[in-house]
C-alpha positions in Angstrom: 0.0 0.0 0.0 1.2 3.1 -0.9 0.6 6.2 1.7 -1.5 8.8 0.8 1.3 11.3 2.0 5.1 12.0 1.5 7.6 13.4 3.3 10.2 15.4 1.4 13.1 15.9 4.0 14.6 19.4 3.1 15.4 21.1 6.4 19.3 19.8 6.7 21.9 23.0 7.3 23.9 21.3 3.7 27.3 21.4 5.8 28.4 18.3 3.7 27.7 20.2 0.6 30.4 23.3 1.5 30.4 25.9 -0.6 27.5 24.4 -2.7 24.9 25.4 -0.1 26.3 28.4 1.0 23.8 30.3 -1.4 20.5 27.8 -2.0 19.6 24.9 0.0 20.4 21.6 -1.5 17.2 20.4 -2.3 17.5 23.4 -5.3 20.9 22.1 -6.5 20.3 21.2 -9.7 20.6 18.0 -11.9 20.0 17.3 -15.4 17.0 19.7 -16.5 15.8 20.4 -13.0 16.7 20.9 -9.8 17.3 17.9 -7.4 13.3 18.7 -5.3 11.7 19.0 -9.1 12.4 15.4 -9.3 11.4 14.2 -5.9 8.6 15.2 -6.0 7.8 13.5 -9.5 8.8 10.3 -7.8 6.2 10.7 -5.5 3.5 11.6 -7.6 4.7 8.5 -9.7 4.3 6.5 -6.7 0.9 7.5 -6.5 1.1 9.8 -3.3 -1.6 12.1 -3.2 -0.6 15.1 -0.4 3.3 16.4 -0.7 5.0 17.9 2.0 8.4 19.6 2.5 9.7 20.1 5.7 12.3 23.4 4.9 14.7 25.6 7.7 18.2 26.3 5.7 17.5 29.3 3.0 13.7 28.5 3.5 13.2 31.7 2.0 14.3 30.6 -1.3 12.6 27.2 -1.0 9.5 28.3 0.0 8.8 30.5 -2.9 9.9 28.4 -5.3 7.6 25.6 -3.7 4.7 28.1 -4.2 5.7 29.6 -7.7 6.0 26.0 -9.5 4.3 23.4 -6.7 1.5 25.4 -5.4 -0.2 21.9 -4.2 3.1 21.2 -2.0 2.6 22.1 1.3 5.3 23.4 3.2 6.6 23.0 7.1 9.0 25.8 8.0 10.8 24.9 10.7 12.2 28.4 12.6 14.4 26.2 15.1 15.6 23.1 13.3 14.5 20.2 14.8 16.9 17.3 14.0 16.0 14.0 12.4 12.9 13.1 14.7 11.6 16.5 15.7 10.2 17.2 11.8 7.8 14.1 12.9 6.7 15.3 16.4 6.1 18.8 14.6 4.2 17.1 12.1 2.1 15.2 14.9 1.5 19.0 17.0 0.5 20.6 14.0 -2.8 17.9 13.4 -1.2 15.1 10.4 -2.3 11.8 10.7 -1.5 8.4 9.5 1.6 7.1 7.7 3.6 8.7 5.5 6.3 7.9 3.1 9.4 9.9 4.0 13.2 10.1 1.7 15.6 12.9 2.0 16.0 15.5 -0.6 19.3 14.6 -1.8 19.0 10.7 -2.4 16.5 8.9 -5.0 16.1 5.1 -3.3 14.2 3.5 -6.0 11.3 1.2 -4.5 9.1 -1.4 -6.0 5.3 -1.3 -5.4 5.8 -4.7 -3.8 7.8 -3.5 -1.5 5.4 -0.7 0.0 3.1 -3.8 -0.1 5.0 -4.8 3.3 3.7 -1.7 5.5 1.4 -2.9 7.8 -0.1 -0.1 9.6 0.9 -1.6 12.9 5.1 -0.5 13.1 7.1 1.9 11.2 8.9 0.4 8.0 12.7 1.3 6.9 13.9 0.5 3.6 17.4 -1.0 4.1 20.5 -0.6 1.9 23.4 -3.3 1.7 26.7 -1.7 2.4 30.1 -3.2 2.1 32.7 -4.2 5.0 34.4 -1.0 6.5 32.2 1.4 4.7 31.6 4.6 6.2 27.2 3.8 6.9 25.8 2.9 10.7 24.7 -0.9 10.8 20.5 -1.4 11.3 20.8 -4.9 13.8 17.5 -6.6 12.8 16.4 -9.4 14.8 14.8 -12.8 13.1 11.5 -11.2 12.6 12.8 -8.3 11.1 12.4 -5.9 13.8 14.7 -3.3 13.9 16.7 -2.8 17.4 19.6 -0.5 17.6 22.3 1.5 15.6 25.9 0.5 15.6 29.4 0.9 13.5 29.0 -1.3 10.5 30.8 -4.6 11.0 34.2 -4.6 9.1 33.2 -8.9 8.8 30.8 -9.2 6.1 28.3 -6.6 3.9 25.4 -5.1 6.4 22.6 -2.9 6.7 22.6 0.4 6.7 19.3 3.0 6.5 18.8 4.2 3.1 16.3 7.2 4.1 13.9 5.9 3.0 10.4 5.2 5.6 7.1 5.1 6.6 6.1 6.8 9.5 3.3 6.3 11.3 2.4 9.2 12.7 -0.4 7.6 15.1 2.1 5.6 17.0 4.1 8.1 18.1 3.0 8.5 21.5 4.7 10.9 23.4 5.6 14.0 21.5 8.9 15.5 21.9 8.3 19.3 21.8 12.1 20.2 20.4 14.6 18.8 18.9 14.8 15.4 18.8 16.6 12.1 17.4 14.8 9.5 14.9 15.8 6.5 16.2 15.5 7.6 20.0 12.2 9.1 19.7 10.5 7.5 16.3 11.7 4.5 15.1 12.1 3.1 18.1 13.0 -0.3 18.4 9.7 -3.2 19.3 8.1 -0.6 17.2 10.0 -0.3 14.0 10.5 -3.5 11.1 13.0 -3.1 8.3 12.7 -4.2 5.0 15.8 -6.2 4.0 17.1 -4.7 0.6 16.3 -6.6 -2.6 19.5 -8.1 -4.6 19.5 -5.3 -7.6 18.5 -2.0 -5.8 18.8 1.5 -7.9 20.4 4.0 -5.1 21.7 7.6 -5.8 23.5 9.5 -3.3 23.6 13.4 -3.9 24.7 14.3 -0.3 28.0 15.2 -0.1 30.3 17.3 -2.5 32.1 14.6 -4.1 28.8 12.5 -4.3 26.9 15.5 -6.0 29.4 15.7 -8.9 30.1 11.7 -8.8 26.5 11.1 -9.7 26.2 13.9 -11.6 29.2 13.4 -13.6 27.7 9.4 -14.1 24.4 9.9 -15.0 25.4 12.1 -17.6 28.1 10.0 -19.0 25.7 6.8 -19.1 22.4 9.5 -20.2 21.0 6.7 -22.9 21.2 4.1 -20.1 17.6 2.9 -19.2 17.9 3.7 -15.1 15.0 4.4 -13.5 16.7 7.6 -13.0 17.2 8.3 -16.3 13.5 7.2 -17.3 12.0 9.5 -14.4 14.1 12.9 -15.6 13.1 11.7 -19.6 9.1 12.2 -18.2 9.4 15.0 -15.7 9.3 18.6 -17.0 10.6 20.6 -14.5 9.4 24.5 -14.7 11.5 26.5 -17.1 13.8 29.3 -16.8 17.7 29.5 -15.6 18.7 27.7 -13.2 21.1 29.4 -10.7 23.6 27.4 -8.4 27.0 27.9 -6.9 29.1 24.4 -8.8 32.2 25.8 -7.7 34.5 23.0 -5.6 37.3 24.9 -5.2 38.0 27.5 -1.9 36.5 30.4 -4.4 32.9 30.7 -4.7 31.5 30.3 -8.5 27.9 31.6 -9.7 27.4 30.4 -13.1 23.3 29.8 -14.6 22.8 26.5 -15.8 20.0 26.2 -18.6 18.8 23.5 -20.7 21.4 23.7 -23.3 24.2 23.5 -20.7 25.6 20.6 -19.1 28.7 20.3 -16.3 31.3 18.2 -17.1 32.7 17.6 -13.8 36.5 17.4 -13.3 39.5 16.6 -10.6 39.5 20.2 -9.7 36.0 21.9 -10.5 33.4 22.4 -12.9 34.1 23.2 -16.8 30.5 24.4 -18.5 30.2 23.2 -22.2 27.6 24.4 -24.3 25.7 21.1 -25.5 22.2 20.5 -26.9 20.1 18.9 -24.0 
């Protein structure tokens, strides 16, 4: 069953990002014809989700009025005093929403099969794990037999584990006691008893935008593979994001770089920064 909401996850400072979110938060980077929220929220509406919302704190300004220029059926939770990982659902809870909702972050697209929304319940929160190598740099989900999810540690450096890949339903009914600040996800939402994770399927289609080197890494791929038939690639060929120049610091060197991205202009990323090139979209 897919929930009638989604959660949009926009509210992050972007300290990973540097100098990349120093002027727009990183939910308005943008990628391929768009900008990196442009194609969230096509994902959900693919999905089938019927109510958007975008929780937004860092350069909410800029966010917000884009939201209501091109998305006016988005709604939007400003958060004044960011409130950390599990506060956004406690805030949600205070101001009267209801029910579960499908939550990813802004600056990761976790690809997920209709069957596997099919394994939400109603009666615990549902994580969507990601399998993570030995030694990799990802907190380990311990999962007993059952599949119920029941603590965070250092991945194991023995074999490939489980990590979180952002991706949940949150029931918003079981949250009981409502934090009123900030507050942790796994201390006070998915708590463990309460919380199942969905063990990732063999071939799983994860992109991670988060960091600086991630951004232009999976940037720099998905343009150099743009005929390959990702669902990636399939969801940017039917989205039409709203038109105009796109504006967006790309510099990854110590000087900051405004340059205006539009449709016929691409980024070929390099070792040491971005080099535009005029090309035909």
């Amino acid at each position: 069953m897919v929930p009638k909401q989604g959660l949009i996850l926009c509210a992050g400072l972007g300290t990973r990002m540097k100098e990349l979110s120093d002027f727009i938060p990183k939910a308005m980077l943008p990628f391929a014809n768009g900008r990196l929220i442009d194609y969230q929220i096509a994902y959900l509406n693919g999905l089938g989700v019927e109510k958007i919302l975008v929780n937004s704190h860092h350069h909410a300004d800029r966010l917000t009025n884009y939201l209501l220029e091109n998305y006016p059926d988005v709604e939007i939770i400003n958060e004044s005093l960011l409130l950390g990982s599990g506060g956004v659902f406690h805030n949600l809870k205070r101001l009267g929403y209801s029910g579960p909702i499908l939550s990813i972050n802004a600056d990761s697209f976790f690809f997920l099969e209709k069957t596997q929304l099919d394994s939400f319940d109603e009666k615990s929160h549902l994580l969507f794990g990601l399998k993570v190598q030995p030694n990799e740099n990802y907190n380990r989900l311990v999962i007993d037999n059952h599949n119920v999810f029941q603590s965070v540690v250092k991945n194991s450096a023995d074999a490939p584990d489980i990590t979180f890949s952002g991706v949940s339903i949150i029931h918003l009914d079981l949250i009981k006691s409502v934090a009123e600040e900030v507050s942790s996800f796994f201390e006070t939402v998915a708590v463990p008893g309460l919380t199942k994770v969905l063990r990732p399927l063999n071939h799983v289609e994860y992109w991670d935008f988060g960091t600086v080197d991630d951004y232009f890494s999976a940037s720099n791929k998905f343009e150099t593979y743009y005929a390959a038939q990702t669902h990636l690639h399939r969801l940017v060929k039917e989205t039409n994001p709203p038109k105009g120049f796109l504006p967006a610091v790309l510099s990854i060197d110590a000087k900051r770089m405004m340059v205006e991205l539009n449709r016929e202009t691409r980024a070929e990323i390099t070792a040491k920064g971005v080099k535009i090139l005029k090309l035909p979209f």
